[in-house]
C-alpha positions, 0 to 999 in steps of 0.5 A: 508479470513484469514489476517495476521497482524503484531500486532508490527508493526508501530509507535502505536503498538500494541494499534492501530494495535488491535483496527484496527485489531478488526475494519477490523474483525466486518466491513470486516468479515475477520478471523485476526490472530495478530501475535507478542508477546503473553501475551502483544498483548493478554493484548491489545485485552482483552481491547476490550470486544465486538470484535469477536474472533482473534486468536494470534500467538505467536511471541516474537520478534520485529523488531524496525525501527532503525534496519538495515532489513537484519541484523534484519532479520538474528538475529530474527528468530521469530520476528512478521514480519517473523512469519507473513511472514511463515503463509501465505507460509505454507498457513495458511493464505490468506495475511499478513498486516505489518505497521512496517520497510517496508524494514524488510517486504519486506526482509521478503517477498522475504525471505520467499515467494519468486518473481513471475516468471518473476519479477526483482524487487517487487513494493510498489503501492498506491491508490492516490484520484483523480477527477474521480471516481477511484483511481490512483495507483502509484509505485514505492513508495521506495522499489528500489531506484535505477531503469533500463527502464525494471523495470518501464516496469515490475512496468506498468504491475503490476499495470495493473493487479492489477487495472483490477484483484482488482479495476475492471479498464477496460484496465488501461491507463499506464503513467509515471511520469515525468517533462513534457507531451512532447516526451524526457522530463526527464531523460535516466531512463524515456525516454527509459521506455517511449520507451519500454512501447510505444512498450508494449501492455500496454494501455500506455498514455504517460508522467504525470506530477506531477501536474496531478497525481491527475487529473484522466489522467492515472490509473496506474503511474510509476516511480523509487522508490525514485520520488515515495517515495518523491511523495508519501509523499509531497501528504501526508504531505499536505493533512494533511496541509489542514486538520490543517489549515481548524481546525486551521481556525474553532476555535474561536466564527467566526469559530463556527458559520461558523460550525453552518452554515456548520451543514446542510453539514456536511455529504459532508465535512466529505466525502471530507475529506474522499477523499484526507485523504491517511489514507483511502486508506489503505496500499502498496500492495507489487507487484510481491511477491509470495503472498499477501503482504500489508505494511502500513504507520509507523504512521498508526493510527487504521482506517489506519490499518483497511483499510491496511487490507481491501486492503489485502482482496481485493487482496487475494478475487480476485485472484490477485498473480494468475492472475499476474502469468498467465499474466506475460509472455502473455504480454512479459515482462521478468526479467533480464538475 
């Protein structure tokens, strides 16, 4: 399996791209191709003395995350994003992993390789924790701000696939986020995809509301990519609340020997923690591109970019473009005249 990754990309790049990257490759067994300026990400690999071999394809140019995408997109021909983008339509690569301006990979994504038959509009999902023992994917996470009925249909299905082909959900209970379990809660948007999804042949559960996200009622959620994007990182942004207050809690002498007292549970507080840090949950696999598409978070840290590329291998190793191609119109679901 051969990855892709954006070595520009991100708010730390290309430190904590290539210490990611050199992760992903060891843990993962994935053939990495870091894709950017030549001599400077070779300079940042060379840091690296027991990493196994990565290839580097040259790409001089970067697009920065103030940049406007499409004006970016047409000014720099060979920015890492775009040359990324190439390898995997000229197939010398099995999916690309981007932690850079999510709205250059998309443009990129769409440029280069292109919508499935039948999908109006890609989606952005992310795998949340929850109480079970399988994640929730949520999306649209804030590739389309704006949204019609259809286009939750169509987000549902994805999400679908991807939770049966990828995670191994047997038929993913499909819900939508909304203010209220109640039939007619919410806005036009979510009443009239609540409809179509109700006459789908989705397993469709009903509303979810924000609070039960969480809870493990619904497999796949979906709403507009403005609720999910705001969703997505109030999650984000508490979880990192409890993790500096707990520290904050820890410091002092009361704090050291509580941790003395913890020492014999450290093993299980490490791994709770494990469960609600998004950083472990990897990136934003783009659904409904011609490809593999996985767009990780701007302050990705190196474990963040190690597991954004461990979701581009379990896309690409199970087939999951292939299978969402095959059953885009089995379950009738159709694009926009």
């Amino acid at each position: 399996m051969r990855i892709a990754v954006d070595a520009m990309g991100g708010d730390y790049a290309p430190e904590v791209v290539v210490t990611g990257a050199v992760a992903a490759a060891r843990d993962f067994g994935a053939e990495i191709v870091l894709v950017g300026p030549e001599a400077r990400v070779r300079q940042e690999l060379a840091r690296h003395r027991d990493a196994p071999p990565l290839e580097i394809v040259d790409a001089p140019e970067v697009i920065e995350m103030h940049e406007p995408p499409a004006m970016a997109l047409r000014r720099k021909k060979r920015a890492s994003i775009v040359v990324a983008v190439e390898l995997l339509h000229e197939h010398r690569v099995d999916a690309v992993m981007s932690a850079g301006h999510t709205g250059a990979a998309m443009g990129a994504a769409l440029l280069g390789l292109g919508r499935i038959p039948g999908v109006d509009r890609p989606a952005l999902a992310v795998l949340l924790p929850t109480k079970t023992d399988r994640p929730a994917i949520l999306l649209d996470v804030g590739a389309n701000v704006d949204c019609k009925p259809h286009h939750l249909l169509q987000f549902a299905l994805m999400g679908s696939v991807y939770g049966s082909a990828v995670l191994g959900m047997p038929s993913p209970r499909v819900g939508v986020l909304n203010i209220g379990v109640e039939e007619g809660k919410g806005t036009d948007l979510t009443n009239a995809a609540t409809e179509l999804l109700r006459e789908s042949s989705l397993n469709f559960v009903g509303n979810v509301e924000a609070r039960d996200v969480f809870s493990g009622v619904a497999d796949v959620i979906v709403c507009d990519g403005f609720v999910g994007n705001v969703a997505i990182k109030f999650g984000q942004g508490l979880a990192l609340a409890i993790r500096d207050i707990v520290k904050d809690e820890l410091r002092g002498l009361r704090g050291k020997l509580l941790m003395l007292y913890l020492t014999p549970l450290a093993g299980r507080v490490r791994r709770m923690y494990r469960r609600i840090d998004y950083r472990e949950y990897g990136g934003a696999p783009l659904l409904g591109i011609d490809g593999v598409v996985v767009v990780g978070h701007g302050s990705s840290n190196a474990r963040a970019i190690r597991n954004a590329i461990r979701v581009a291998v379990e896309a690409a190793s199970h087939g999951f473009v292939e299978e969402l191609r095959t059953r885009m119109p089995q379950l009738g679901v159709t694009a926009e005249p």
